[in-house]
Every structure is written in structure tokens, then in C-alpha cells.
Backbone as ProteinMPNN parsed JSONL, in Angstrom:
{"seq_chain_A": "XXXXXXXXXXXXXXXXXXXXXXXXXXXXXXXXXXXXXXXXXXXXXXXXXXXXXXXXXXXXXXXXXXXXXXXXXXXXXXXXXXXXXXXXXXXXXXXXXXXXXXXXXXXXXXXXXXXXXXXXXXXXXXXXXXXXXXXXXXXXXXXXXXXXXXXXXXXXXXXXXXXXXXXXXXXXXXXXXXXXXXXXXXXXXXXXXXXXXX", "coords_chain_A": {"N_chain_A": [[0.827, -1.194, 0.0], [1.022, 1.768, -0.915], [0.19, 4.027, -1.177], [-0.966, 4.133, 1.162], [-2.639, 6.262, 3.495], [-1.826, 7.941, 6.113], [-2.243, 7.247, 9.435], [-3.692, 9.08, 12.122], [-1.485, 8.825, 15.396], [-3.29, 7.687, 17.341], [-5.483, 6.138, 15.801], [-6.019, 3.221, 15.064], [-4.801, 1.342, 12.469], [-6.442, -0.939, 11.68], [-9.017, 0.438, 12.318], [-12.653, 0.646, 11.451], [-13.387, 3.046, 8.512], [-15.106, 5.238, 9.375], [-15.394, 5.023, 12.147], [-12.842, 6.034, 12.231], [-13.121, 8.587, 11.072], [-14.976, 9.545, 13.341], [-13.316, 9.825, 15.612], [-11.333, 11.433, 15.058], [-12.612, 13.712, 14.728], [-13.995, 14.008, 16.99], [-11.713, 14.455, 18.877], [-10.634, 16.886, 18.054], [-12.69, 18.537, 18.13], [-13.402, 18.655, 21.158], [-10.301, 19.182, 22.059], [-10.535, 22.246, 20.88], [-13.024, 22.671, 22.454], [-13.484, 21.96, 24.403], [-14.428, 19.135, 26.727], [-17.165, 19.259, 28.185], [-18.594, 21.552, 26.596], [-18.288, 19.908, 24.177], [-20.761, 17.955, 22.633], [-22.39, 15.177, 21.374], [-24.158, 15.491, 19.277], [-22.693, 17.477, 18.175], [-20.037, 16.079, 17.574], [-21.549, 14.345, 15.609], [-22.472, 16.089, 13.677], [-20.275, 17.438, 12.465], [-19.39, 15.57, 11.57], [-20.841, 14.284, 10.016], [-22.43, 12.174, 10.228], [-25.354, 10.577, 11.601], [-26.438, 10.143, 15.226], [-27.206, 7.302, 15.656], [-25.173, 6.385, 14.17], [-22.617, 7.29, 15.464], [-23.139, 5.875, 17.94], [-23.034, 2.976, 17.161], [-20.41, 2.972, 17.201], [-19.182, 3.944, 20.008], [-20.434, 4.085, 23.129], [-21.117, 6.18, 24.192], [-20.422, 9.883, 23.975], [-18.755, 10.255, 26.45], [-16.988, 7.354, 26.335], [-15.473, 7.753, 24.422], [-14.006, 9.573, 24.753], [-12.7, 8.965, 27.154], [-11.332, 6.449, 25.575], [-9.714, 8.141, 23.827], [-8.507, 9.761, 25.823], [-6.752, 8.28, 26.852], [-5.138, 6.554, 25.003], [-3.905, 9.516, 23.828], [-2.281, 9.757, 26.026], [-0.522, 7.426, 26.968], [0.82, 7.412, 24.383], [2.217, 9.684, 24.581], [3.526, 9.743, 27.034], [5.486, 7.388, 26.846], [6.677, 8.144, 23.787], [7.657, 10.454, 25.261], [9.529, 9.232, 27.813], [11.046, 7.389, 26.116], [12.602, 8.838, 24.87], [14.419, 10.021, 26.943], [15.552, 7.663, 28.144], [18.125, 6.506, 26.692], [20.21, 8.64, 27.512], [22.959, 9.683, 29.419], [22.684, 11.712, 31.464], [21.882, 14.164, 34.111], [21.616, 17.268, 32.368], [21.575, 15.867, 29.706], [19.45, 14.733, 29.783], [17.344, 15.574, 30.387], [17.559, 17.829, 28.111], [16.494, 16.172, 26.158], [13.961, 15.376, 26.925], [12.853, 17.685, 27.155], [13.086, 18.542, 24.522], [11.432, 16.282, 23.085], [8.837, 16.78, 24.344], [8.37, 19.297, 23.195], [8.354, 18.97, 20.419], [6.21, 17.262, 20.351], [4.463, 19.403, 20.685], [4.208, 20.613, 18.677], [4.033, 18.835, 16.58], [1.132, 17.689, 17.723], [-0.862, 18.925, 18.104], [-3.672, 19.49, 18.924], [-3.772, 17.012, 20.648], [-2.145, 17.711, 23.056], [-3.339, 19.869, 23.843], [-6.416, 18.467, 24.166], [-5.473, 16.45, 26.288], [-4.639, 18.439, 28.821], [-6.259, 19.767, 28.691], [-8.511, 17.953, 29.589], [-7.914, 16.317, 31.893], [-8.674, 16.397, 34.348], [-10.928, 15.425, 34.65], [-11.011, 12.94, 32.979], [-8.781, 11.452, 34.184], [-9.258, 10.224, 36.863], [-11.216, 8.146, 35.629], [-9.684, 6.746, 33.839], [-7.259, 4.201, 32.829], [-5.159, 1.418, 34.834], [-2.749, 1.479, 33.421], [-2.28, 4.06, 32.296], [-2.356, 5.455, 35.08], [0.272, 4.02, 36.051], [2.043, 5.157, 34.338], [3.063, 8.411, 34.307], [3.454, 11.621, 33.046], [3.995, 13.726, 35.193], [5.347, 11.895, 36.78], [7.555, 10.734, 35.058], [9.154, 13.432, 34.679], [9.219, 13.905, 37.21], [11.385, 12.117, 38.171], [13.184, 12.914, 36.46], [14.362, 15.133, 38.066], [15.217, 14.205, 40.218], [17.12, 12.823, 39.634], [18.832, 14.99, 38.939], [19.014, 15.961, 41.512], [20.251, 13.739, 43.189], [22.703, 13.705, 41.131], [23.725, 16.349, 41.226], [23.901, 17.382, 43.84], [21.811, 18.671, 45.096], [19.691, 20.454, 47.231], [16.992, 20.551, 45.689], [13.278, 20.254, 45.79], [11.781, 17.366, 44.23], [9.632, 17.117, 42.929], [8.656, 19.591, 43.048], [10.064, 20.579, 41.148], [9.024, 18.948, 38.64], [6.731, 19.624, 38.759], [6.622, 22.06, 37.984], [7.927, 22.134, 35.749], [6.409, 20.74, 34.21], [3.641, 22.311, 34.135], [4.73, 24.687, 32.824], [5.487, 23.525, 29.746], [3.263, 22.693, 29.041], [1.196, 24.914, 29.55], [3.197, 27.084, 27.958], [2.102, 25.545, 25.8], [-0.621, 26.183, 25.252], [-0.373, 28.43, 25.031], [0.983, 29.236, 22.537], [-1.129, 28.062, 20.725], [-3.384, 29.611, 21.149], [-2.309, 31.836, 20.629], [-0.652, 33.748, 21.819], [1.761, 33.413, 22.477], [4.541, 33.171, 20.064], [5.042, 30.355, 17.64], [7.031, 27.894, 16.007], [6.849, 25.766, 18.741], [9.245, 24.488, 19.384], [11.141, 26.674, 18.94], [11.662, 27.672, 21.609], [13.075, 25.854, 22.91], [16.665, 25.866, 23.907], [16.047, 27.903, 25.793], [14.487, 27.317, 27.679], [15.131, 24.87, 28.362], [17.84, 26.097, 29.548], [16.64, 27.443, 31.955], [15.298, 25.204, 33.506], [17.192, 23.813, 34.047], [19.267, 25.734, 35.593], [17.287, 25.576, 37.544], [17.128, 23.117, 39.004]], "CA_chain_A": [[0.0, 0.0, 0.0], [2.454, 2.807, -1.468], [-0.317, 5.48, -1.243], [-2.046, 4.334, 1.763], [-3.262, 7.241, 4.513], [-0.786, 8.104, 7.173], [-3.106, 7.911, 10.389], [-2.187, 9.865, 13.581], [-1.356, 7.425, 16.267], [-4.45, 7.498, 18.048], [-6.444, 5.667, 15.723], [-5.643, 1.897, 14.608], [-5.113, 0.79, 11.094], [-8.285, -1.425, 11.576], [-10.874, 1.138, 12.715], [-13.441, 1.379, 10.025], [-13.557, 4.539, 8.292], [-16.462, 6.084, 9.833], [-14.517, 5.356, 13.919], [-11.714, 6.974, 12.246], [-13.646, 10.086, 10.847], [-15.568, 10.169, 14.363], [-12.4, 9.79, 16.718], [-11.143, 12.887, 14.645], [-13.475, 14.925, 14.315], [-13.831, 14.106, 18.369], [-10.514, 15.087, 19.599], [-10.742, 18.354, 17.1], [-13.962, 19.527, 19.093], [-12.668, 18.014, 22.161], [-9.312, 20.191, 22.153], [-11.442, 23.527, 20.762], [-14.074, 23.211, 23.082], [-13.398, 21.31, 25.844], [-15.28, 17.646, 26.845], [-18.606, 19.923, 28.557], [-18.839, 21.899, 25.459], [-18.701, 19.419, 23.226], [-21.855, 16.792, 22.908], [-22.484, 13.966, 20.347], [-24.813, 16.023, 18.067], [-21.27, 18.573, 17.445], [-19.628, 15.019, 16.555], [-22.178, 13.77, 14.676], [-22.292, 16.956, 12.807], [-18.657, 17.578, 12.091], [-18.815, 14.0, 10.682], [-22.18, 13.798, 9.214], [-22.925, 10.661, 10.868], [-26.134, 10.3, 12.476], [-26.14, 9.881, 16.2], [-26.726, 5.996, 15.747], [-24.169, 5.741, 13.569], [-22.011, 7.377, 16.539], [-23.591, 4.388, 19.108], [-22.539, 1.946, 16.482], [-18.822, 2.594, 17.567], [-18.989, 4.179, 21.188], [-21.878, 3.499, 23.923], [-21.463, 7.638, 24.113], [-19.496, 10.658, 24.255], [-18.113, 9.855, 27.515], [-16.358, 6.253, 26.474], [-15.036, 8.265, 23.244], [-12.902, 10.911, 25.408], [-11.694, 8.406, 27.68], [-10.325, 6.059, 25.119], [-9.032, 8.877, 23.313], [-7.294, 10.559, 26.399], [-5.662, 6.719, 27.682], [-4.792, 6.464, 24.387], [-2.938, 10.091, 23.512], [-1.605, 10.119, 27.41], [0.197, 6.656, 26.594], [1.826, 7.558, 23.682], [3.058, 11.061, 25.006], [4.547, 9.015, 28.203], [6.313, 6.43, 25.781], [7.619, 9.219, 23.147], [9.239, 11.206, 26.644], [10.484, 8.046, 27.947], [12.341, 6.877, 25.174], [13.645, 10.134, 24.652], [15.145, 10.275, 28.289], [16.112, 6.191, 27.969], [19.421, 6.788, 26.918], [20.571, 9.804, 27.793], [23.512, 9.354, 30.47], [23.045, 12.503, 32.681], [20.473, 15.03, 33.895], [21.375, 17.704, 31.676], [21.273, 15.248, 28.319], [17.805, 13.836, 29.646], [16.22, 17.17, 30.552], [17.459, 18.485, 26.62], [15.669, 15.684, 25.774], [12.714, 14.96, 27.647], [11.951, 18.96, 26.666], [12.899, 18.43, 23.227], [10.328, 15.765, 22.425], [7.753, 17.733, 24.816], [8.383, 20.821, 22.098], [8.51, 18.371, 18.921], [4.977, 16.852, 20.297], [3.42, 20.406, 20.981], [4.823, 21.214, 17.527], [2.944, 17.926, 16.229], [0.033, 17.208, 17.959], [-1.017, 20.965, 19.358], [-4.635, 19.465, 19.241], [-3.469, 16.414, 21.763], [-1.99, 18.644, 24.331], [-4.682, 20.673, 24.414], [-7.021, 17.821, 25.215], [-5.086, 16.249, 27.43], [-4.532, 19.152, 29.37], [-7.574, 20.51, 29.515], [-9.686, 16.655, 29.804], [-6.885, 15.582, 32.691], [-9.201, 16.832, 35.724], [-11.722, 14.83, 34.104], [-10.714, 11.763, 32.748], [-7.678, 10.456, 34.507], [-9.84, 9.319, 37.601], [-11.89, 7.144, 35.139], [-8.167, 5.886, 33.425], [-7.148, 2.686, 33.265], [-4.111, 1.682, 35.497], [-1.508, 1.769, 32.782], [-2.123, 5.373, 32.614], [-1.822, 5.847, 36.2], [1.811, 3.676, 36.073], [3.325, 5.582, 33.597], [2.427, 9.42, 34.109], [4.289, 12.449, 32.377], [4.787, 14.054, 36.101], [5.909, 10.789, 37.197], [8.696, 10.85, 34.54], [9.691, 14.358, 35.303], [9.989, 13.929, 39.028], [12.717, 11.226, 37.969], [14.384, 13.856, 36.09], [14.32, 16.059, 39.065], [15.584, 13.314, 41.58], [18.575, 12.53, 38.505], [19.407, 16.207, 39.597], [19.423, 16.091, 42.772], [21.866, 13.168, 42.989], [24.074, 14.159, 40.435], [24.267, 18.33, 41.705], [24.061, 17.17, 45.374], [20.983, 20.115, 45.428], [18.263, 19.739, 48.012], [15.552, 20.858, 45.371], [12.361, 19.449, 45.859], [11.767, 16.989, 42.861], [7.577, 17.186, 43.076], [8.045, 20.897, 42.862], [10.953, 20.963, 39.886], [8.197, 18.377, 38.088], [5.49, 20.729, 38.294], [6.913, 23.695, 37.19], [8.39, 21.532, 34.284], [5.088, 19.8, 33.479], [3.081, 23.435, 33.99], [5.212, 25.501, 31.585], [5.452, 22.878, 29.155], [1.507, 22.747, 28.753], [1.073, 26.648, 29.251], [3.571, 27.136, 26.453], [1.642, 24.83, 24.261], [-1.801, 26.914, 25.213], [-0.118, 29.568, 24.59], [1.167, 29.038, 20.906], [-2.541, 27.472, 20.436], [-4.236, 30.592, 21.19], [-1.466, 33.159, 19.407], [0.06, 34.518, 22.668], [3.184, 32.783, 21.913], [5.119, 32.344, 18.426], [5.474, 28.918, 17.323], [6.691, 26.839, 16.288], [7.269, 25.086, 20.075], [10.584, 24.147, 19.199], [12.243, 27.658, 18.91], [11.529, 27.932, 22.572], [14.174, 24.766, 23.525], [17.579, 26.495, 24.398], [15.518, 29.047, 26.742], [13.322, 26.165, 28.711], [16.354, 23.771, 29.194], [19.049, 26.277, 30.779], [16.115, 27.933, 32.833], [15.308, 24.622, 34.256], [18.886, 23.143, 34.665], [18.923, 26.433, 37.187], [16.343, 25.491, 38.587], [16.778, 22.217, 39.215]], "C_chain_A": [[0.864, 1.249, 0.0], [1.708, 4.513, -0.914], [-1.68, 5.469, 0.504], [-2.018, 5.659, 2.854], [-2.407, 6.866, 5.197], [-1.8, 8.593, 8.576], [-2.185, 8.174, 11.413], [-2.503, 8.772, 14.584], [-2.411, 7.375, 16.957], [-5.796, 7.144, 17.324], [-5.893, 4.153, 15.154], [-5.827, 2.124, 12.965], [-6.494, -0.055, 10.843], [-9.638, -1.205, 12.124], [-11.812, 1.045, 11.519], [-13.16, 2.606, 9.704], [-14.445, 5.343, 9.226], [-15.738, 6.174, 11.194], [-13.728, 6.165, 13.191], [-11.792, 8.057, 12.324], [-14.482, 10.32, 12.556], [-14.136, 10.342, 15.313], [-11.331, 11.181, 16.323], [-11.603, 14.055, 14.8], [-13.718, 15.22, 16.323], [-13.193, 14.883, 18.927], [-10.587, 16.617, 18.862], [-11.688, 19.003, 18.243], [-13.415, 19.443, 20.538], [-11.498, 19.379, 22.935], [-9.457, 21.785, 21.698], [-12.07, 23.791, 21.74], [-14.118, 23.034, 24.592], [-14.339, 19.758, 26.447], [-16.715, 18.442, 27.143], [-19.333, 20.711, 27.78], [-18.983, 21.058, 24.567], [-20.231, 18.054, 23.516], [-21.944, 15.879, 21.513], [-23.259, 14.446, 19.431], [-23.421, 16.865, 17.589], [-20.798, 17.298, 16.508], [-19.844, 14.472, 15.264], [-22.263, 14.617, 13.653], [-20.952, 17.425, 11.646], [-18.475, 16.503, 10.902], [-19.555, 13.545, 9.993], [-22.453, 12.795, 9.221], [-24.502, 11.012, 11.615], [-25.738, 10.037, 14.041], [-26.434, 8.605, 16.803], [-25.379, 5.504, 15.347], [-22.535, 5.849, 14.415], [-22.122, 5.717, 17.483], [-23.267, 3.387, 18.341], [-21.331, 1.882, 17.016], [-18.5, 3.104, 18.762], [-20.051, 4.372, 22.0], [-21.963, 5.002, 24.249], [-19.79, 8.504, 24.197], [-17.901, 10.677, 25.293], [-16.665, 8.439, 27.381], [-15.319, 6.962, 25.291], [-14.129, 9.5, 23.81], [-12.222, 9.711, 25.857], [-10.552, 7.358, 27.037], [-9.427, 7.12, 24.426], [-7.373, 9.496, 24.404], [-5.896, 9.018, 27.003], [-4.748, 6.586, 25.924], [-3.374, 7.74, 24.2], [-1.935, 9.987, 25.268], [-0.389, 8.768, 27.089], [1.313, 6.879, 25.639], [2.726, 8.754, 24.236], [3.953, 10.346, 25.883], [5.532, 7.942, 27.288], [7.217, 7.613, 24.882], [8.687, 9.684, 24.536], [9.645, 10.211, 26.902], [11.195, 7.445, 27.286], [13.201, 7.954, 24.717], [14.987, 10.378, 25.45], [16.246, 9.028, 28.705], [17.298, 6.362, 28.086], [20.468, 7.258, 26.771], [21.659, 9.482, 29.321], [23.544, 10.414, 31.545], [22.283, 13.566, 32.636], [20.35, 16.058, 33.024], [21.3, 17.006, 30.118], [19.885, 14.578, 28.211], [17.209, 15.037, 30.0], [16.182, 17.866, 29.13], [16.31, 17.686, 26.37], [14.491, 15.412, 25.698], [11.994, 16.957, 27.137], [11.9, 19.191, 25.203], [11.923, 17.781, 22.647], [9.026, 16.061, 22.767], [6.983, 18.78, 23.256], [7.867, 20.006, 20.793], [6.658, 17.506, 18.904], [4.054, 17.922, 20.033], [2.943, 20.57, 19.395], [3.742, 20.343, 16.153], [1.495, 17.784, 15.997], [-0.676, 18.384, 18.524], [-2.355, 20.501, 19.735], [-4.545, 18.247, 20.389], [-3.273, 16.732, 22.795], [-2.68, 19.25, 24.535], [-6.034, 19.721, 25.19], [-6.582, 17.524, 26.09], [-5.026, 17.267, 28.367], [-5.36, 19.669, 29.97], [-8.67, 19.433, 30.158], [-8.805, 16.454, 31.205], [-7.894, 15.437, 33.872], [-10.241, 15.858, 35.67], [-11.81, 13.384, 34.43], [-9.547, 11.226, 33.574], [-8.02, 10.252, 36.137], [-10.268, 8.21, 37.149], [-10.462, 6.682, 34.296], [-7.683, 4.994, 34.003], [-5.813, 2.386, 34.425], [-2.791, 1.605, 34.905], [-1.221, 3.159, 32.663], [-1.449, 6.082, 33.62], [-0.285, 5.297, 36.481], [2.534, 4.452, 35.424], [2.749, 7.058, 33.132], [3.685, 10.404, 33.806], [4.444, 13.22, 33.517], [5.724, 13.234, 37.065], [7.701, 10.965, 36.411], [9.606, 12.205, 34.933], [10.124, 14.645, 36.168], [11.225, 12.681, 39.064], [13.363, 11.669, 37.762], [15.185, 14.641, 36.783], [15.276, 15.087, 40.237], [16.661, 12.751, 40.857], [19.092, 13.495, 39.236], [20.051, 16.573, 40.666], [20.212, 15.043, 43.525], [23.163, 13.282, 42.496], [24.898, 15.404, 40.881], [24.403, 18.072, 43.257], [23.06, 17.958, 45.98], [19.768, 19.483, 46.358], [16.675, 20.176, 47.497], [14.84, 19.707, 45.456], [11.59, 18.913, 44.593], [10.266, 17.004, 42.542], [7.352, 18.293, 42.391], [9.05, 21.124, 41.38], [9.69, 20.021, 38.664], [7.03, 19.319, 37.813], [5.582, 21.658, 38.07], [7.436, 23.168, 36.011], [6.594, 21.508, 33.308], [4.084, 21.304, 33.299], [3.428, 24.435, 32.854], [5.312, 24.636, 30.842], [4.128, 23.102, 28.702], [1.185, 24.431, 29.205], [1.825, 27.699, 28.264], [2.655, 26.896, 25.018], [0.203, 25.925, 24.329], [-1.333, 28.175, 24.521], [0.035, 29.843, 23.419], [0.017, 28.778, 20.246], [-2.744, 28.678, 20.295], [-3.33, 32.19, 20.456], [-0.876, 34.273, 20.317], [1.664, 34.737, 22.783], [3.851, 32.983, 20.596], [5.502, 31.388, 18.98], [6.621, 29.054, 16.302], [7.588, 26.721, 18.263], [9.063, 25.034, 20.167], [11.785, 25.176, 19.094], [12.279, 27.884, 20.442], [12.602, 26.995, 23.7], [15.255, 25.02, 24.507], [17.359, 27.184, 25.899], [15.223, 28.086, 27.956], [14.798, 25.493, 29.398], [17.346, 24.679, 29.842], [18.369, 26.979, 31.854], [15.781, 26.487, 33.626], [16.341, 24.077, 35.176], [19.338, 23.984, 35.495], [18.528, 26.051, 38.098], [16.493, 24.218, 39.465], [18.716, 21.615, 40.644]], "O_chain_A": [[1.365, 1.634, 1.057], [2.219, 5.56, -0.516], [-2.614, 6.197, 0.84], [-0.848, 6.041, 2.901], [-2.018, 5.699, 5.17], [-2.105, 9.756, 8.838], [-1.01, 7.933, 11.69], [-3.486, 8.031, 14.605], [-2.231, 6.26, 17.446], [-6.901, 7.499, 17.734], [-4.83, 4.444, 14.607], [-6.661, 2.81, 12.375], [-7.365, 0.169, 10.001], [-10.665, -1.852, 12.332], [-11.372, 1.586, 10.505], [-12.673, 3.338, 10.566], [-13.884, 6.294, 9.769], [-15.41, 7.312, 11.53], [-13.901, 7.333, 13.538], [-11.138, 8.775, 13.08], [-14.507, 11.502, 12.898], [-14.135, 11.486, 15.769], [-10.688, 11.799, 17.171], [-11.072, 15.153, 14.968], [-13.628, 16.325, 16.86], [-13.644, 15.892, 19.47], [-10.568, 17.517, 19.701], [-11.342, 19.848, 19.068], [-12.939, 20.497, 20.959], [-11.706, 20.156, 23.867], [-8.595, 22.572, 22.091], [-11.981, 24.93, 22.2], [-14.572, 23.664, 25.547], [-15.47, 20.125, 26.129], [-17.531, 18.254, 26.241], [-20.547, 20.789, 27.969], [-19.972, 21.313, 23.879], [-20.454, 17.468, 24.576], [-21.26, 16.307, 20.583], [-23.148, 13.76, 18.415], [-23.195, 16.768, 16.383], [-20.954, 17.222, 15.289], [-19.114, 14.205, 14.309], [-22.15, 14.084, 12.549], [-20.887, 17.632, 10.434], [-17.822, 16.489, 9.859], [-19.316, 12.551, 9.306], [-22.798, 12.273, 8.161], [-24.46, 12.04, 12.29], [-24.569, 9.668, 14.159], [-26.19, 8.397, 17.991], [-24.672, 4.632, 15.852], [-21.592, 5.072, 14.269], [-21.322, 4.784, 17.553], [-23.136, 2.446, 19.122], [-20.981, 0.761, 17.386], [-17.314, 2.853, 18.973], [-20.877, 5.051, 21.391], [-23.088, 5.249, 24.683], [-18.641, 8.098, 24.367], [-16.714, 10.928, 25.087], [-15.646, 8.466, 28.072], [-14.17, 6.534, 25.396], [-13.63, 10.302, 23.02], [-11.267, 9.296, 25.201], [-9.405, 7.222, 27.462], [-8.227, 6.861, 24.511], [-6.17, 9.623, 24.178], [-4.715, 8.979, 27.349], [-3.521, 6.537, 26.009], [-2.197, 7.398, 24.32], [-0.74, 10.279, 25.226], [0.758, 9.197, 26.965], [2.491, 6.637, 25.902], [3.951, 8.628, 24.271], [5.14, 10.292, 25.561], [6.704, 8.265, 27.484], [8.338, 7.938, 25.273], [9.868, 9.432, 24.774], [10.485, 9.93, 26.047], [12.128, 6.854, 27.828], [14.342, 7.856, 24.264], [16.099, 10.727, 25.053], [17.317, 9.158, 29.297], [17.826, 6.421, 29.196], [21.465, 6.806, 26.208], [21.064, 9.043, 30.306], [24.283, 10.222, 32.511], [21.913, 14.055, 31.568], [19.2, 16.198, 32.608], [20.897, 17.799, 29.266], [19.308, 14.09, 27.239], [16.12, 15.124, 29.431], [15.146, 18.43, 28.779], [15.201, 18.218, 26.328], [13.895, 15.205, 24.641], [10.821, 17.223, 26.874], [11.007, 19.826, 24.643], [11.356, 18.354, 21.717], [8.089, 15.827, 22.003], [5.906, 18.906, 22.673], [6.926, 20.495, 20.169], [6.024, 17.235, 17.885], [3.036, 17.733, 19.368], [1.793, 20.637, 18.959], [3.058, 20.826, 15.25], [0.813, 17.749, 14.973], [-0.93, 18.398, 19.729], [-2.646, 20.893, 20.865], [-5.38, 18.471, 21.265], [-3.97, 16.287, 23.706], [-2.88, 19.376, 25.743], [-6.552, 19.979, 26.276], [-6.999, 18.102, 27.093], [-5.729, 16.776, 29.25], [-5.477, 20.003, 31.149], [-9.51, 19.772, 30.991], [-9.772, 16.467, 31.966], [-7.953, 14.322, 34.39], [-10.512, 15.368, 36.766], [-12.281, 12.763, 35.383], [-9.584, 10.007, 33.404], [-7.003, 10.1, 36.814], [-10.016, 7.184, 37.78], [-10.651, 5.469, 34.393], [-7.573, 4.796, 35.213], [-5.475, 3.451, 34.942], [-1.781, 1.643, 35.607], [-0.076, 3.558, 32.876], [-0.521, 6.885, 33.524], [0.44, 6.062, 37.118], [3.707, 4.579, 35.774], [2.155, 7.207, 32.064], [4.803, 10.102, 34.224], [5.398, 13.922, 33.184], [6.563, 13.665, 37.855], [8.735, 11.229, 37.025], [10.704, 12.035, 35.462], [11.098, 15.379, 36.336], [11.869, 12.482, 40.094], [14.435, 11.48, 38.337], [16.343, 14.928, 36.48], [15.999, 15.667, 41.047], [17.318, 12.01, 41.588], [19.804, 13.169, 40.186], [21.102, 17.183, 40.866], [20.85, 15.432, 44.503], [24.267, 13.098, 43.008], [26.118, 15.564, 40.935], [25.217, 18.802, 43.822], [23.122, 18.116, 47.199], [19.146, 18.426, 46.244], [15.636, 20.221, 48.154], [15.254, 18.555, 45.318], [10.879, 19.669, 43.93], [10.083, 16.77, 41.347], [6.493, 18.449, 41.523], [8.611, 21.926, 40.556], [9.533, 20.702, 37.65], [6.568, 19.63, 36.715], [4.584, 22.355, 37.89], [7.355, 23.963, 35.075], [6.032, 22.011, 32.335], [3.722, 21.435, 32.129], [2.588, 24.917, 32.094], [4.895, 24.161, 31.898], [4.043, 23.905, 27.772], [0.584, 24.774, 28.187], [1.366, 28.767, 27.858], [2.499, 27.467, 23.939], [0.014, 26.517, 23.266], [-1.9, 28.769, 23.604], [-0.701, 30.725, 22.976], [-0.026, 29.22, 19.098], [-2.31, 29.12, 19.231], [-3.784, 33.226, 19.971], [-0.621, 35.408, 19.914], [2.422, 35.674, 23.033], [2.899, 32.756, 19.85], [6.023, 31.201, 20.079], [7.049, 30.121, 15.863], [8.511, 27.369, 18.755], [9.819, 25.549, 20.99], [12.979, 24.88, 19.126], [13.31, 28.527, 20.637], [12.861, 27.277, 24.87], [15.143, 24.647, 25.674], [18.119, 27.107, 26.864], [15.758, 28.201, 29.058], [15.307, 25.608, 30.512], [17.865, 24.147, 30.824], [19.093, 27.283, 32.802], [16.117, 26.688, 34.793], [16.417, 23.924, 36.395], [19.949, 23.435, 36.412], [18.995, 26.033, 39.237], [16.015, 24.238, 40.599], [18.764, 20.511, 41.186]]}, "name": "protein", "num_of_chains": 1, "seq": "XXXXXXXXXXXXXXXXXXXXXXXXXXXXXXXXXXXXXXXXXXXXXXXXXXXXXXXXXXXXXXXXXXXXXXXXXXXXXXXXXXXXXXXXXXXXXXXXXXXXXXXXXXXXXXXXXXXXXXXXXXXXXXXXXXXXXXXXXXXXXXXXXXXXXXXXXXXXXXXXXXXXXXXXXXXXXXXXXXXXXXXXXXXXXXXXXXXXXX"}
């Protein structure tokens, strides 16, 4: 298949068409509007499906965020983690771990935005692979690299959440046109203000 469709990782090669066009058109409204704004007539509209033809592939709105967000939250934690893998020392895993941050925003701008904004939401109802392998989880590793290697008594919870906060208030930011993009010119700046910090 030379010419087949390049889908974005959050939908399988063997969805039907029609899941594919709804799980799109989803996350689109989704990351615009927010999960309480959006409802299954927007979907169905967007996609010109009927709102059976929705219930044909998700029992509602609700099951259609959460696989979506277990889904993009997985891959984001996998991309940073292999980024950071093997990297021998906190400043070569902090370039990194903010480089593929930037190169996702840069990507997926409509992913980070759900996630970000669904998180409060959905990641009570998330499965427990989610909860094992979380993107402040990884960060507070980075932070506790730091503070072995520098001998510093920062607190790795709080270097994690000022990572993980500007990271995702960047990306809003470039979203909404407060910022220039792309994400990625912003690299240099982020990594020697943290490696301060940290």
C-alpha cells in the first residue's frame, strides 16, 4: 500500500472509516471546546454521521474521550520516555525529555490541548496503565537525577510541576497566538532555565 493514509497514532489501522472520521473529528472539538462543550450532536455533525451511527462505535461521548485521552496520554509518556532512555546525565535527559515535549506540541497541538484541559476529568476514570506511567511521574525522575548528580536539596515534586506546567502553558499559549510557534524555537531558553532550577 504505497499510497495508503498516514493515520495519527491514536487511531488503529483497523478502525473502520467512519470510527476513524468520528475519533477525529472528536478530539478536534474536544481540544477547541473542551469535553462539557462538546456533545455527540457537534460530533455527529462535524462528521455527518447520524447519532446511531455514533452508538454503532462508542456506547457515548463519555467512552469516546476516555479512550481517546488513555490512548494520547500513553503515547506522550512512551515518546518522553524513550527520549530520556538513553541519555547518560540530567542535563542530556532534561534536553531531551523537553525536546520531544516541544517536537509533540509542535505535532500534535490538538493532543496537548485535550489532554490538558480533559486531565481533571478523565484520569480518575483511566485505566491503570495510565496511572503507572504518568508524564509528572517521569519528570519527578528527572528532578531526583538532579538532585543526585548536583548534590541540590531541590524538591523533585516541585521541579516536576513547574516543568510539566510551563510545558503545557507554552503549548496553550502558541494554540491561542500569545506565543510564536513553532514550540521548538523555545528549547535552548526552557532547558538552561530549568537546569537552574533544578
Amino acid at each position: 500500500m504505497a499510497n495508503a493514509e498516514k493515520l495519527p497514532f491514536y487511531i488503529e489501522a483497523k478502525d473502520p472509516p467512519a470510527k476513524r472520521k468520528i475519533l477525529s473529528a472528536a478530539l478536534k472539538l474536544f481540544s477547541e471546546r473542551g469535553l462539557a462543550a462538546t456533545s455527540i450532536r457537534d460530533i455527529a455533525d462535524l462528521t455527518g454521521f447520524t447519532n446511531p451511527a455514533l452508538y454503532k462505535h462508542f456506547a457515548g461521548k463519555d467512552e469516546m474521550a476516555l479512550q481517546l485521552f488513555e490512548v494520547c496520554h500513553q503515547y506522550m509518556w512512551r515518546q518522553c520516555s524513550t527520549a530520556v532512555a538513553g541519555a547518560p546525565d540530567f542535563q542530556t535527559k532534561l534536553d531531551a525529555y523537553i525536546s520531544k515535549w516541544l517536537e509533540l506540541i509542535d505535532e500534535y497541538p490538538d493532543v496537548i490541548a485535550f489532554l490538558s484541559d480533559s486531565a481533571r476529568v478523565l484520569w480518575p476514570r483511566s485505566n491503570q496503565a495510565v496511572h503507572r506511567n504518568t508524564m509528572i511521574g517521569l519528570a519527578q525522575s528527572l528532578f531526583m537525577e538532579a538532585r543526585k548528580e548536583r548534590k541540590r536539596s531541590n524538591d523533585p515534586k516541585l521541579g516536576a510541576a513547574c516543568l510539566q506546567g510551563t510545558l503545557a502553558e507554552l503549548a496553550r499559549m502558541i494554540q491561542v497566538g500569545v506565543a510564536k510557534g513553532p514550540a521548538s524555537r523555545w528549547k535552548k531558553k526552557l532547558v538552561k532555565m530549568f537546569y537552574k532550577l533544578s
